[in-house]
N, C-alpha and C positions, 0 to 999 in steps of 0.2 A: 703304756703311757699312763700317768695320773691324771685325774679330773683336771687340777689346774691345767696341766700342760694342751690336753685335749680341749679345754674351755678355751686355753689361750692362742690355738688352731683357728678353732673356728670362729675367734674374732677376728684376727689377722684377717682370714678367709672371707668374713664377711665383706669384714671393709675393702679388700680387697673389690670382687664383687660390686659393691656400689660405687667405687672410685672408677671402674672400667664401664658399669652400664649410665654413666653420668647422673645417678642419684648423692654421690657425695659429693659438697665441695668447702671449702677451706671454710664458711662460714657454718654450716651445719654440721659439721666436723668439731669446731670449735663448742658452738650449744653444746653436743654432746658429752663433750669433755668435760664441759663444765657441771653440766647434770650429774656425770659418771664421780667427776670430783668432789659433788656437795651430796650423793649419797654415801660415797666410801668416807666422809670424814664424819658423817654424823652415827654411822656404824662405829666407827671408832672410836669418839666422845663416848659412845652408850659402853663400850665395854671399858676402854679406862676407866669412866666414874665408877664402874660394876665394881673394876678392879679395887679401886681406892677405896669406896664404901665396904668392900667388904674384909680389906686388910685392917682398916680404922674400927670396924666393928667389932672384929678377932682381937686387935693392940689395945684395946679399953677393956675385953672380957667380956665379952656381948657370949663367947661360946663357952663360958664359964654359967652363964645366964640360963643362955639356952639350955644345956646339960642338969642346972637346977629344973626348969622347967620340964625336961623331959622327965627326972627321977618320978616326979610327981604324977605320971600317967602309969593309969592302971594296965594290968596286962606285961608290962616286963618290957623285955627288946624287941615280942611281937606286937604289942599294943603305941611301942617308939614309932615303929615301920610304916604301921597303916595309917597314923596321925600324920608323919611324913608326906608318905604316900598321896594322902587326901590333900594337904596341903600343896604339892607339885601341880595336880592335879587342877586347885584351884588358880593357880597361880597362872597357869594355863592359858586361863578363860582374858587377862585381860593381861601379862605380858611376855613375851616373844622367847623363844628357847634360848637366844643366847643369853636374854636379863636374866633367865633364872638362873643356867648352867655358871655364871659369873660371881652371885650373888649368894643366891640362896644354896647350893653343892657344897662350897667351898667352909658353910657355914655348918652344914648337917652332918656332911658326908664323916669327919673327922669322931663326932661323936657316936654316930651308928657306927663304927670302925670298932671304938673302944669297946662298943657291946656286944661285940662278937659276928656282926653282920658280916657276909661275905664282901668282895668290893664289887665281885664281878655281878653277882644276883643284885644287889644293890644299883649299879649301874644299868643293869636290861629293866630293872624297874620303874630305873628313872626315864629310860629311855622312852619306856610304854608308855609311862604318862606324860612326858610331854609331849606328847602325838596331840594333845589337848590344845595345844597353841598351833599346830596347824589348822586344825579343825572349825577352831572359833577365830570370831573377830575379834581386837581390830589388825589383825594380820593376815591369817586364816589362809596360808598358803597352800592347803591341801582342795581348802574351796577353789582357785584360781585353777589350779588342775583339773579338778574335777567340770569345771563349767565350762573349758577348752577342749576335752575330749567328749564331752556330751551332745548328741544333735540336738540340734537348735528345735 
């Protein structure tokens, strides 16, 4: 089974669960719902605008821009990498893996491509550093884990 399908078990099975031991009932059902519906819509809002800002960015030559700006750094396609790199990295600190993966990828990736970057090392790289947005706030979901498995 896939995550989804497994994630969509053990909702069912929750709510299952609290509908039989009398902790659900049609009105905290409802709350929920509506909670569950105003955060999957504002997920959504962040990645269309991602989408749109960065189709609009690419259709004006913003990656025309970019590409001048990278010729300009010293070091070649390894000195492109780590200024990248560094900048993921930053990017990190104050927003969420999917605003970058939406954003800022679709903007760089293309251009490291043409300078011979691999996609796949490319990718594990990105992947590292955005381990940075787990780690810090204000999302920091690797903190959240970490201070659930931690004794008190």
């Amino acid at each position: 089974a896939t995550p989804t399908e497994a994630a969509a078990v053990g909702a069912i099975g929750a709510l299952v669960i609290a509908s039989l031991s009398g902790e659900m009932n049609k009105e905290s059902f409802m709350k929920i719902s509506r909670e569950t519906l105003t955060t999957t819509v504002m997920i959504f809002t962040i990645l269309i605008c991602a989408s749109i800002f960065s189709l609009v960015f690419r259709g004006f030559g913003g990656e025309e821009w970019i590409q001048h700006l990278f010729e300009g750094i010293p070091g070649g396609t390894f000195g492109v990498l780590i200024i990248t790199m560094i900048m993921i990295f930053i990017l990190g600190f104050f927003l969420d893996f999917i605003e970058i993966t939406f954003i800022a990828i679709p903007i760089i990736a293309p251009i490291l491509f043409r300078l011979g970057v691999d996609p796949v090392w490319l990718g594990v790289m990105i992947a590292i550093n955005l381990q940075t947005s787990f780690l810090t706030p204000p999302f920091g979901f690797a903190l959240f884990y970490m201070r659930s498995v931690t004794p008190k």
